[in-house]
N, C-alpha and C positions, 0 to 999 in steps of 0.2 A: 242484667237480663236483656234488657234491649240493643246492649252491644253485640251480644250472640243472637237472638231475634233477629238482627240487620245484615249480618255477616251468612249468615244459616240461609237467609233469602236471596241474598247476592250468589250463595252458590247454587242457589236452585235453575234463578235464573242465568245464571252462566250454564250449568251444563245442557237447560235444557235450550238456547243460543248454541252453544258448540254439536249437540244431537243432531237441532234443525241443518246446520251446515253439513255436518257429518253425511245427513241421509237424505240429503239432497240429491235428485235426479241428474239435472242438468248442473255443468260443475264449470261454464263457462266464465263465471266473476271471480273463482276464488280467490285469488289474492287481494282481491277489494273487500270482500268479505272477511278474511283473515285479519286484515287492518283493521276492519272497525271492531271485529272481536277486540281486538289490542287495546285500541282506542278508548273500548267503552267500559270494560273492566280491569284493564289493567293500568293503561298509561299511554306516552307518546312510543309510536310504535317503530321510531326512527331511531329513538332512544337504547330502546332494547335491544336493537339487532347490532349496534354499533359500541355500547357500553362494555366493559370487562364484567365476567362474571364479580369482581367485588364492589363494583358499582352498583350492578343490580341488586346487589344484598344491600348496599347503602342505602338504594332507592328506599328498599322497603320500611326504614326505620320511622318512617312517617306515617306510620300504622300502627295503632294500637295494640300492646302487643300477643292480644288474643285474635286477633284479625290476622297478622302476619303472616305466619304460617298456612294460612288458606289461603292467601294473597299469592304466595311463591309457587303453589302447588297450582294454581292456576293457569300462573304462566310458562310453569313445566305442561302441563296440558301443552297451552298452547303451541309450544317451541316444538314439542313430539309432533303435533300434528300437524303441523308446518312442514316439519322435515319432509315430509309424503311429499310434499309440494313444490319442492327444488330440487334444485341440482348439486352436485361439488363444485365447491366447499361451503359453502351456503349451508346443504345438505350436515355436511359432517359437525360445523357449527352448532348449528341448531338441537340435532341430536346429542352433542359433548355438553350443551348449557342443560337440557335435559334433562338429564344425568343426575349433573351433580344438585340440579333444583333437587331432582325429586330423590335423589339420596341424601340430602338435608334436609328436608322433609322425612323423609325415614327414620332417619336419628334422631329429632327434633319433635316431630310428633308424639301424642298422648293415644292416637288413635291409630292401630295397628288395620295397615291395606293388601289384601293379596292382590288386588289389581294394579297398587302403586308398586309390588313386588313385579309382577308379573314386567312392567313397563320398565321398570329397573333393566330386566333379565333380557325383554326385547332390544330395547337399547342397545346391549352389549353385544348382543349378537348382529344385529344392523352394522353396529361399526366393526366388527371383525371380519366381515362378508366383505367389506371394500379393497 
């Protein structure tokens, strides 16, 4: 019970950290901002953008394994909304790790998302427009 209690908090405060950035006025830091998102709930943020997607599934085995899957779903957040924030290939990176986070989280999940659907379907179509 306190392992979901800690997990449940961690995502409150993450999304409501990703909201504040999202709806932010002035957007002159982002990418420093971006980093510390990384930094502060997921990991090294140099790690991520540099590892193979089966690393970053590795990463995550150091997580309890009720945690996990909220762990990966976060840093699909992340990755999506990064994408806004670069260029190609950067861009198309980030959006292809995206992906496949948040379509294993899909399969993997107990808890059915039409907005994790929704972001599934954006994706796809992001990278078909290039």
């Amino acid at each position: 019970m306190i392992e979901r209690d800690y997990i449940m908090r961690l995502i409150r405060q993450f999304l409501a950290a990703l909201a504040r950035f999202l709806n932010k006025k002035e957007h002159q830091n982002d990418e420093e901002e971006i980093k510390e998102l990384y930094e502060t709930y997921i990991g090294d943020y140099t790690f991520f953008h540099s590892a193979s997607i089966d690393e970053i599934m590795d990463s995550f085995l150091k997580y309890p394994e009720g945690e996990r899957i909220y762990r990966i779903e976060m840093l699909a957040e992340l990755y999506y909304r990064e994408a806004d924030l670069k260029s190609e290939p950067m861009r198309e990176d980030l959006l292809d790790k995206a992906f496949k986070l948040f379509s294993f989280v899909d399969r993997n999940s107990k808890t059915f998302s039409f907005e994790r659907i929704n972001k599934i379907n954006e994706i796809q179509t992001k990278r078909k427009e290039k």
